[in-house]
C-alpha positions, 0 to 999 in steps of 0.5 A: 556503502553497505556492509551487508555481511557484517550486519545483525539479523535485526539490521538486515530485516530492517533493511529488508522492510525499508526497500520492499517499501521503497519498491512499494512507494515506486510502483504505486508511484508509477501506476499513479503516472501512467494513469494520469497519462491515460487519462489525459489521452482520453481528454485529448481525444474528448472522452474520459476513461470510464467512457473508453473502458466502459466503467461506469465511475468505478472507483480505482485505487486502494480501499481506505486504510481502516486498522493501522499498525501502533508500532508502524505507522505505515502499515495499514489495512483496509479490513479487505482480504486476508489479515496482515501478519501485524493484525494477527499479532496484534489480536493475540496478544490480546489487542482488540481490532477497535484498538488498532482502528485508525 
């Protein structure tokens, strides 16, 4: 069992890192599921789900991972919406954006 008191700021926030991935990792996990299902309901019923919601092949999910983190692999960005704090880093310490490109 975890003794959080006794653990230094650099454990907690690694700790902290690790579960909001985790909880990440599970809800995209779960999305992933429950559209799976819905859209096996519509084959059922004979339609696919851009028929019943009327999308017309719209893409769904995340935009492509362009710019990734050189000392965290796992964080990514697609160069959509604001910048990550990692990238903002990054570009003042003088990195370029082709530099952090995937």
């Amino acid at each position: 069992m975890l003794d959080i008191e006794r653990m230094s700021l650099k454990e907690l926030r690694d700790l902290r890192t690790k579960v909001e991935r985790a909880i990440s990792s599970f809800e995209e996990r779960k999305r992933r599921e429950a559209l799976a299902a819905v859209e096996e309901a519509a084959r059922e019923h004979g339609f696919s789900l851009n028929e019943l919601t009327g999308s017309k092949g719209r893409r769904v999910g995340k935009a492509a991972a362009k710019f990734v983190n050189p000392e965290d692999n796992s964080q990514t960005w697609s160069g959509r919406g604001r910048r990550p704090r990692w990238i903002q880093d990054a570009l003042e310490d003088g990195k370029s954006l082709e530099e952090l490109a995937v």
